[in-house]
N, C-alpha and C positions, 0 to 999 in steps of 0.2 A: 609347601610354603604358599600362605594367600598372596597373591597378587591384586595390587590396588585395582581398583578401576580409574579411570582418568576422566575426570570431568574440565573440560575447556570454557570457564566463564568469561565472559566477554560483557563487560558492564562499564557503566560511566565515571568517570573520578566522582562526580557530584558525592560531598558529605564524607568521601572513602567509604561509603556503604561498602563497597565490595573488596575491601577489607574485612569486614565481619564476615559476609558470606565466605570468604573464603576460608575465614578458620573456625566457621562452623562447618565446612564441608571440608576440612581435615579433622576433624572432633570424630568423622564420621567416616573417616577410613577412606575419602577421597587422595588421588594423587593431583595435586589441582594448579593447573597455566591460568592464568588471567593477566586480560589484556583490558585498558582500560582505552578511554578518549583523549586524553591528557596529554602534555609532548612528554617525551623519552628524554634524558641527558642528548645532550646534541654537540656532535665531535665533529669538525670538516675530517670528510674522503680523505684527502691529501693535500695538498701546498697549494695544487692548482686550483681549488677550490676556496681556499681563503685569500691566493693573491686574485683570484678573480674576484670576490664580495670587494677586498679592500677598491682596487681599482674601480669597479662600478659605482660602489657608495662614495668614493672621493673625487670621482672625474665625472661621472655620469650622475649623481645625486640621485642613485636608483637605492632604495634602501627595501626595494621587496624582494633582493635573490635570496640572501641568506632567509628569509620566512619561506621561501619557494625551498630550498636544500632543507630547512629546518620541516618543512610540511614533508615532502618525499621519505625523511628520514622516518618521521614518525609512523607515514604508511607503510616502510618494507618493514619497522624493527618491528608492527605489530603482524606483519605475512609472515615473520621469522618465526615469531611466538605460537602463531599458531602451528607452525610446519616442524614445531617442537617434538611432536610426535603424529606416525603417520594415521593412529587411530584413536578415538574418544569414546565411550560408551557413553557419555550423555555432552550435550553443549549446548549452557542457557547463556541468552542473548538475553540480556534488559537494554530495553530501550534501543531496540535494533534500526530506529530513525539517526540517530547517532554515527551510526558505523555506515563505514562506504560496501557495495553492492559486494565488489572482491571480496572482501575480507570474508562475507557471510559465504559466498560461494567455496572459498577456501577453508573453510569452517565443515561448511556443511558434507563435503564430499568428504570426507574422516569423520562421520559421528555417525554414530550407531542408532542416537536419537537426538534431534536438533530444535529444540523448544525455546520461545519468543517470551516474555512478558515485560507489559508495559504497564510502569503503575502511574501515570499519569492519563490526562484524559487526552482520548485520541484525537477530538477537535480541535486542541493545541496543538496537536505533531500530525497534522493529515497526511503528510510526507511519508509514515509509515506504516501507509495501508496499501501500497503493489508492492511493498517485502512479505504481506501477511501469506503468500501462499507459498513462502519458500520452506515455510516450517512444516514440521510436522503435528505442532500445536502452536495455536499462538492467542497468547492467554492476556485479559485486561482485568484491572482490579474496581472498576466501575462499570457496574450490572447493565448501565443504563446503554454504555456503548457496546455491549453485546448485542441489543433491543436495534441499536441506532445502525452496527453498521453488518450485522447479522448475514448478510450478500457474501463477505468474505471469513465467515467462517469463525468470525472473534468467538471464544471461551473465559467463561468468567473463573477467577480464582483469587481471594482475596490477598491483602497483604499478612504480614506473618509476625511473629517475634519469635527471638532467635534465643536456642536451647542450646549452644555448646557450656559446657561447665562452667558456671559464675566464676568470674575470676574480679571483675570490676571492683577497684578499692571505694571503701566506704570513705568519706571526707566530712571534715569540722563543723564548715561551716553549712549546716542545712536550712534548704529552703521551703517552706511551708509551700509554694508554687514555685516549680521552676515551667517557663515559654521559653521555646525559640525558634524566631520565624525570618523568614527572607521575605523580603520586599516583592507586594501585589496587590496592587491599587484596590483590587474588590475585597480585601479582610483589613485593611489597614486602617481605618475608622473604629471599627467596632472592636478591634485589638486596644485600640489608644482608651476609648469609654471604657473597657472592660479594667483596662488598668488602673483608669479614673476611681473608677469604682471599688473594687477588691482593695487596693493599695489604702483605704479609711477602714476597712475590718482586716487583715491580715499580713499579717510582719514577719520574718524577710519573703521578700518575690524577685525572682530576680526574671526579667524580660530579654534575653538577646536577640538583638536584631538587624539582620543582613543584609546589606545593600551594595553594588555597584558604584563606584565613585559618580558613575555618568549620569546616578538617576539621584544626586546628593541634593538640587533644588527641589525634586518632587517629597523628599525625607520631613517632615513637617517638625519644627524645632520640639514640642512635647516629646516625640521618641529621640529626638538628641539628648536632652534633657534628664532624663527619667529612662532612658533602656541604655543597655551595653552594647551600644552598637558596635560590630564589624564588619567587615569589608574581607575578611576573610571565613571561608565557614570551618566552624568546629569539628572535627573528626568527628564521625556517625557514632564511633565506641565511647569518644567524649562525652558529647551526649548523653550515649546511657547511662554514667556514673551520672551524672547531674540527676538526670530521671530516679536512680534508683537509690538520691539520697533528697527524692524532694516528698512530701504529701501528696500533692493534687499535683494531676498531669492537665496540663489543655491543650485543644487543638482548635483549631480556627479553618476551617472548608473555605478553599478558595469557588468560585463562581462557573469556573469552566467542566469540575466533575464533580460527581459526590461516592467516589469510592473512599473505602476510608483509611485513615492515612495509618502509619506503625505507630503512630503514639496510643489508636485504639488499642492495638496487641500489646502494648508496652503496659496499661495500664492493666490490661487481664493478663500476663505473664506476672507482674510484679503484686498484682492484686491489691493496686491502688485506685482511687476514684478520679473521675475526667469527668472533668468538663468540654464541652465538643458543643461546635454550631453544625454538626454533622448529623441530622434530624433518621438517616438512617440506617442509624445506628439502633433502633427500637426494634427492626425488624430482625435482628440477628439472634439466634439462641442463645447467645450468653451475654443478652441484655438483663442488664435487671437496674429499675431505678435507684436502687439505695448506694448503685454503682455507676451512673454515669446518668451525666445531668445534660439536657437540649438548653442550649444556651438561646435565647430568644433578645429580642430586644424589649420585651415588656416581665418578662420574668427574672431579671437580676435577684429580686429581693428574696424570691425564694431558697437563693442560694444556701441561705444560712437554715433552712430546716434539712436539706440535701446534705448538706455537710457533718449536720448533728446525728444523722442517721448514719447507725455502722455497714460496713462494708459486708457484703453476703458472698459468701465464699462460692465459688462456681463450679459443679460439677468435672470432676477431672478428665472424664472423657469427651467431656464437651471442652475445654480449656486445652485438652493436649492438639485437638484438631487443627489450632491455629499455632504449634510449633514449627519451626524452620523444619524438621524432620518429616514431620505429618506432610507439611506442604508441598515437600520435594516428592513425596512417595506418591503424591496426587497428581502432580503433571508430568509423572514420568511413567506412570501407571497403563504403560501399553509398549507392543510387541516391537520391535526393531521393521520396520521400512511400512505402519502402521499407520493409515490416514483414519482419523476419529469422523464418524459421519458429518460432524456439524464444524469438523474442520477442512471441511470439503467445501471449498467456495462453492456457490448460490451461481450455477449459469442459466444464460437467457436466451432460449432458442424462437428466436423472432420470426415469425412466419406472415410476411406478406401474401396477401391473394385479391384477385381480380377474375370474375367467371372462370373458378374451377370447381364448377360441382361434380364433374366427375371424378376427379384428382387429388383434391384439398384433404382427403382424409388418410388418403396414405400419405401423406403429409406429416401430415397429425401423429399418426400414429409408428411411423418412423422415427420421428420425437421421443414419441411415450418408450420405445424400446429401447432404449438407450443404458450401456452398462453402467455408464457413470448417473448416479440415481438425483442426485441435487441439483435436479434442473427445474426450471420455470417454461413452459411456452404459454406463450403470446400469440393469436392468429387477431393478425387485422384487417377484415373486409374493406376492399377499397373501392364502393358503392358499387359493386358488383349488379349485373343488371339482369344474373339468370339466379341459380338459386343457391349458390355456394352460399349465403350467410345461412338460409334454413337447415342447410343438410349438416353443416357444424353444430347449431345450434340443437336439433335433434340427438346430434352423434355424443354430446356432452352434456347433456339433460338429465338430471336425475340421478348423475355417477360424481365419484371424486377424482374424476380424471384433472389432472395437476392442468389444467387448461383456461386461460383468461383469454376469452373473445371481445372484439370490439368493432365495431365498423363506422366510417363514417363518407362525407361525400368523395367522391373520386380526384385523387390529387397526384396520383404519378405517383412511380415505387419511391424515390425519395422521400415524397414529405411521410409516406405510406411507413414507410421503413423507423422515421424519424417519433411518429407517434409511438409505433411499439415500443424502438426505445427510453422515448419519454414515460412511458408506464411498465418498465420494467426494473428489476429489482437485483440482477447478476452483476457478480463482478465481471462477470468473462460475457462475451454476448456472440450468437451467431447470429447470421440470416440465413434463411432455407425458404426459399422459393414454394408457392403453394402448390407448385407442379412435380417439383422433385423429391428427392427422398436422402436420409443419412442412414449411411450405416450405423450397426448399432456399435460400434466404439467408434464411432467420431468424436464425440465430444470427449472420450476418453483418452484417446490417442492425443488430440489438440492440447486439452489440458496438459497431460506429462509433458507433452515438449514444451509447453510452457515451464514444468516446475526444472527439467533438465538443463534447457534454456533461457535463463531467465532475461535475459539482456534482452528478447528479440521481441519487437511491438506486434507484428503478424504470424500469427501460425495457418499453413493452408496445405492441403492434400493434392495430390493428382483425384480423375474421378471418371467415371464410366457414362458413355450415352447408354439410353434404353427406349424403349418402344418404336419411334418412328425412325430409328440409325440405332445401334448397338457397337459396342467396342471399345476402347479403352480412348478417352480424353487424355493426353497427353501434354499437363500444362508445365509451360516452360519454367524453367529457375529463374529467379527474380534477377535483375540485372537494372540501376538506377538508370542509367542511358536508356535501356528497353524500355522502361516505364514511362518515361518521360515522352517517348513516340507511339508507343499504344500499349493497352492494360498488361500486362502479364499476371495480376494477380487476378483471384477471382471471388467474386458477392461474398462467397460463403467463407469466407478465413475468420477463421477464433480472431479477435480485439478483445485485449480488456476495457470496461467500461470508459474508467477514466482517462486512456488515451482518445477514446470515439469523442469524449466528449470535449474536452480538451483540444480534439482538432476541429471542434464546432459543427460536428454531428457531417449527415450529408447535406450537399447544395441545394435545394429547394428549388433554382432555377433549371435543372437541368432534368430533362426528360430522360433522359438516358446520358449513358456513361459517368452515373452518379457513382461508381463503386471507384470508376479510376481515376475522376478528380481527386475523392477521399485519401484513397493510397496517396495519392500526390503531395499534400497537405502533412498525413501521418509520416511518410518516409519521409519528407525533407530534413522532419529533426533527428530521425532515428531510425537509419539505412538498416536495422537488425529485422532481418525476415529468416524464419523456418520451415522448410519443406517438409514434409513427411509423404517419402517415393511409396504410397498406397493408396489405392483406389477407396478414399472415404466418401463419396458425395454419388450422388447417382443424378444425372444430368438428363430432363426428357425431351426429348425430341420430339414433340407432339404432332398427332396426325392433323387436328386441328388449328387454329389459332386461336388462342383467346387468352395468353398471358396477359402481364400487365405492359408489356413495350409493343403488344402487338398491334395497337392502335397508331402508332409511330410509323413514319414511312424512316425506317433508321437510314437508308442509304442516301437518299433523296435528303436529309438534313443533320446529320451526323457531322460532316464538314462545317455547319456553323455553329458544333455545340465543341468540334476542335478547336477553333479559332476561340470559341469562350473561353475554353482553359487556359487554352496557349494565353491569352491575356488577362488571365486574373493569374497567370503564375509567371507572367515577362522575365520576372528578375533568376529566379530560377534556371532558365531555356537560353537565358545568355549566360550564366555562369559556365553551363555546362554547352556553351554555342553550339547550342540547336536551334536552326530556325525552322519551326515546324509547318509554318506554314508552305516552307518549299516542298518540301515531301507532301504535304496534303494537294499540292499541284500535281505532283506525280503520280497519284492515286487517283486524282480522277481522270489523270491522263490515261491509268494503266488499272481501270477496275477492270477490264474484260480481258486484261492477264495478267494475274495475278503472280506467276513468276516472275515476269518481267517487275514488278514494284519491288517482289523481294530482292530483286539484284541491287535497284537503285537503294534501297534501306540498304544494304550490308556497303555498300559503298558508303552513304550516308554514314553511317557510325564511324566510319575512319576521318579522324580528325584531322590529319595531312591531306587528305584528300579534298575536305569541307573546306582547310583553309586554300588549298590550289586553287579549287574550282571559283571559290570566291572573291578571290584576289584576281582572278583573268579575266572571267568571264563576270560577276555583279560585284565590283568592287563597293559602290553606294551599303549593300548587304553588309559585305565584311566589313566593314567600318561598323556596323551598327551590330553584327553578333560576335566582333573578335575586336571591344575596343583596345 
């Protein structure tokens, strides 16, 4: 006996599109869960949950519990839905900006293959570009944002018309045009003129038109007037019967994409003529004008030779390619736990350097070995005064080494750091030091515990010295109290771009200890850090000096670039009563013993202790870091 395969769709109410899909993926010998965005029938737990809404809504005038119960309920009925079954051979997500982080993570660890598509434009939903690298594929139906945001991996796939067996009834009253569109300020002009227009050459048209109550003064009375307005939308299937008992299909391209929308497919499925302000649509194979017209604003009148011309039937094999069937076979079209090269996010391995001409190219070329192969480096000379920008510049002369050099005048690893990644192009980004080296699955190893871990904003390794000291760096587990007294993370941790940038890149002011301000900043909002217990990073130890902090007397001024954190993050260091500047007393009470400071730190972190000490001995203090 066959056994279904089970496919888990996870898609938006919008339209019940994913009601069609779903019983064209029963049509098709799927066993198929779908969970949508929409709320669930919503039940109270038990007693104590409805005598508590009443009592709050009637004594407390609180009327957000039951939305809070009725939210919770929606999120576990849709954790149930998917824990439906422990395994799925395929699970597509539309519109995966929609759905909370959980549910995809509980999704994804039960699918065999776990594919994304978004048929809107991604500009509109930027929210769902740090989910793009949880998939396995993650597919946009505009070309243009494959080009735009290419770093993370986007794959183009058009949209489709759907092949389960016609079943759709034919109806009385046919419309020579049937539209129907929802409210969006950039098509809603040239909708109302085009209706102006058509509506004096061709009888019946019938216009539906969607709106939001909220947005009922922006609605201009000609569409109250003159369209069927509602306030609720049509079922997607609904739809189709209208489509497939109308003449002429249109579609109207809103401003923010220009993927093209399913009334194209609708119209080459049904082998009807459309009209479209969607200009490209000329570049597809199974354009042909005697079938679909570029609606312009100076070409109306040509309408009527467009229309007298008959319809040219489409080659079948070009026509079947944009069925639901075809389409599904296309982005499922690869091996179970199978990353597609180009959906391999774009990382940026950024290589600061200051006088390493000896060094800088194993640098480089530590880089260039890298098992995970979609990387970018970046080396950016920071007016280096011996000859590192030449010897680069020779080493990458004349080759396709994946290499973009830049140098400019001497500014400190910060701003230094800050320009690479100002000219960089990865979603994930590192820094490697022009002195050290990576091993070559670093950026492979970082990356996975990124896709394992999705939640966590830093991934970092333990790492090895070499040349002038040898042996294993032994960097501590992250701990927010620890960080908050001195670095535990270090330069080189995988970030994706958009949290670097988002925590407003590094401090410009700061000659050093610019990596552990940043963590500062970054962890405040998002304590999720990943270790990986392996020696990825090779750390040098040089006989020399000529890094870029070597010019730094770090010890001699390090203390007042402590006191700068300590005050641009106050509010911080009291939350969590540390006051850092006593400990930086006793550091330089106790540089020339160094256990003696560790004793007073592990004292210091006990917070019975901090408040004793400061309630006896500096009470003025405790007032001010234990108000």
């Amino acid at each position: 006996m066959n056994v279904k395969k089970r496919f888990l769709l996870i898609a938006p109410w919008d339209y019940q599109l994913y009601m069609v899909i779903e019983k064209n993926l029963i049509s098709l010998g799927y066993d198929v869960v779908v969970i949508h965005n929409n709320s669930y029938p919503f039940t109270y737990k038990n007693v104590s949950q409805r005598t508590t809404n009443f009592f709050r809504k009637t004594f407390l005038k609180d009327r957000n519990y039951k939305n809070t119960l009725r939210h919770n309920f929606n999120q576990q009925t849709r954790l149930s839905l998917v824990k439906t079954y422990d395994h799925y051979d395929v699970t597509l997500v539309i519109r995966a900006d929609f759905f909370p982080l959980e549910l995809l993570l509980e999704a994804r660890k039960r699918s065999d293959k776990f594919i994304s598509f978004h048929y809107d434009g991604i500009s509109r939903n930027p929210e769902v570009l740090p989910k793009v690298h949880l998939f396995d594929r993650f597919y946009a139906f505009d070309k243009t944002d494959v080009v735009k945001y290419q770093k993370y991996g986007v794959q183009y796939v058009p949209n489709f018309y759907f092949d389960y067996p016609d079943d759709l009834p034919n109806i009385e009253t046919k419309n020579k045009i049937y539209y129907i569109s929802s409210f969006h300020p950039s098509r809603l002009q040239a909708i109302i003129d085009f209706h102006k227009f058509i509506t004096r050459k061709i009888s019946p048209v019938q216009f539906d038109f969607v709106y939001n109550l909220y947005d009922e003064d922006k609605v201009p009375l000609y569409v109250k007037e003159n369209f069927h307005c509602l306030h609720k939308v049509n079922p997607y299937e609904d739809q189709l019967v209208q489509i497939k008992n109308t003449e002429i299909i249109l579609d109207f391209r809103i401003d923010e994409h220009q993927g093209l929308s399913f009334r194209i497919f609708d119209g080459l499925k049904l082998q009807k003529k459309v009209i479209t302000t969607n200009a490209t649509v000329v570049d597809e194979d199974f354009y042909h004008p005697n079938n679909f017209f570029i609606l312009t604003e100076e070409n109306k009148e040509e309408l009527d030779d467009f229309l007298a011309r008959p319809y040219v039937k489409i080659d079948e094999k070009i026509r079947s390619k944009y069925s639901f069937t075809n389409w599904l076979a296309t982005i499922t079209d690869y091996t179970h736990g199978q990353f597609h090269t180009a959906t391999k996010p774009l990382i940026s391995i950024i290589i600061p350097c200051y006088n390493n001409e000896r060094v800088i190219i194993e640098a480089i070329q530590s880089a260039e070995k890298q098992s995970y192969k979609n990387v970018e480096i970046i080396v950016v000379d920071d007016g280096s005064t011996d000859q590192t920008f030449a010897i680069i510049s020779e080493y990458i002369q004349g080759t396709n080494k994946n290499v973009k050099l830049y140098t400019k005048t001497n500014s400190g690893p910060a701003a230094t750091r800050n320009y690479g990644f100002d000219r960089s192009n990865g979603q994930f980004i590192v820094f490697l030091d022009g002195d050290d080296r990576l091993h070559e699955e670093f950026v492979e190893e970082h990356f996975n515990a990124f896709i394992q871990h999705p939640n966590v904003n830093l991934v970092y390794s333990n790492a090895e010295y070499f040349e002038g000291r040898t042996g294993p760096w032994h960097i501590i587990d992250y701990n927010k109290d620890d960080l908050l007294i001195s670095n535990s993370i270090p330069i080189f941790a995988m970030i994706s771009a958009e949290t670097f940038e988002k925590a407003g890149k590094f401090d410009e002011n700061l000659p050093c200890l610019e990596d552990w301000e940043l963590w500062i900043r970054v962890l405040s909002k998002n304590k999720n850090v990943y270790k990986i217990d392996k020696s990825l990073y090779y750390y040098r130890k040089r006989i020399e000096k000529n890094s870029l902090t070597d010019n730094i007397d770090f010890h001699a001024k390090s203390i007042i670039y402590y006191h700068y954190i300590y005050e641009k993050h106050i509010d911080l260091y009291r939350e969590m009563h540390l006051d850092l500047p006593r400990l930086l007393d006793s550091y330089r009470a106790n540089r020339q013993n160094h256990h003696a400071f560790l004793r007073y730190k592990r004292k210091y972190y006990s917070v019975w202790y901090r408040k004793l000490f400061y309630k006896l001995f500096k009470p003025d203090f405790y007032k001010e870091i234990f108000p």
